[in-house]
N, C-alpha and C positions, 0 to 999 in steps of 0.2 A: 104488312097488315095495316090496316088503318085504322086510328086510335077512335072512338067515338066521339061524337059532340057533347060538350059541356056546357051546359047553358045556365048561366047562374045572376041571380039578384041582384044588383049593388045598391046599397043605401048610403047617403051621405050625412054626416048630423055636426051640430053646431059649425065651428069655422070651416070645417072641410067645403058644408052645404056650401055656406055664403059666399067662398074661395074660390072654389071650384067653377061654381053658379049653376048646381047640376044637384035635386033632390035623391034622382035613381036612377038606372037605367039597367038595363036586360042586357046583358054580353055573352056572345061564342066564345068562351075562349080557346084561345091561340093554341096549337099544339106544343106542350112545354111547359104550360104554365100548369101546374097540378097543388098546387099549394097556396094559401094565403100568403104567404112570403112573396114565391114567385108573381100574382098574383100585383100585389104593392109595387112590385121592383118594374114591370109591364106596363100597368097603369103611369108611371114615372116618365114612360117613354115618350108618353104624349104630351111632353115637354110645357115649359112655360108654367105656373103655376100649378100643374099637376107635378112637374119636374119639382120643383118645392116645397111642397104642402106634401108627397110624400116620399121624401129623402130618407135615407135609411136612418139620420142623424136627427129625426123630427119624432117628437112621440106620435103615435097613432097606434090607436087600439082597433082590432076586427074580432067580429064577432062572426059567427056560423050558425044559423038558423038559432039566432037569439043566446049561445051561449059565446065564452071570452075564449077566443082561438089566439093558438101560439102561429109562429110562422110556418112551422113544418104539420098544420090541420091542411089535410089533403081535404081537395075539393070534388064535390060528385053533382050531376045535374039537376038539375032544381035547388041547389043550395040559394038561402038568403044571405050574403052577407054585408055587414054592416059595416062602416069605415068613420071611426070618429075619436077624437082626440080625449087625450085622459078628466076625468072629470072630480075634479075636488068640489065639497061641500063640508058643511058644518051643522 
């Protein structure tokens, strides 16, 4: 059986953006990758400063069509999600 296409969002925000050097982009994902977790761990693969910026040992927060996802938020097509580091204010 052949699993369906997954086509989902990516947003990048503060360090991730300027790090990365990439605002958004549109991705198929991979057959496997079904979760935000998996999802970070992938993303990783394409080494060099994505390999960095998201090490399992680095904070980053994602979000799924605007709300705060854990790593095991299963992904479905048309999701937005968002990838950006913790944010403190006062």
């Amino acid at each position: 059986m052949i699993a369906p296409m997954v086509t989902v969002d990516l947003l990048y925000f503060a360090r991730l953006r300027e790090t990365l050097g990439i605002e958004r982009e549109r991705l198929v994902l991979p057959e496997g990758v079904t979760t935000t977790g998996e999802l970070r761990a992938w993303l990783a693969t394409r080494g060099g400063a994505w390999a960095s910026e998201l090490d399992s040992r680095r904070q980053v927060r994602m979000a799924v069509n605007q709300d705060l996802a854990g790593a095991s938020q299963r992904l479905s097509d048309g999701d937005e999600v968002a990838l950006f580091p913790p944010v403190t204010g006062g």
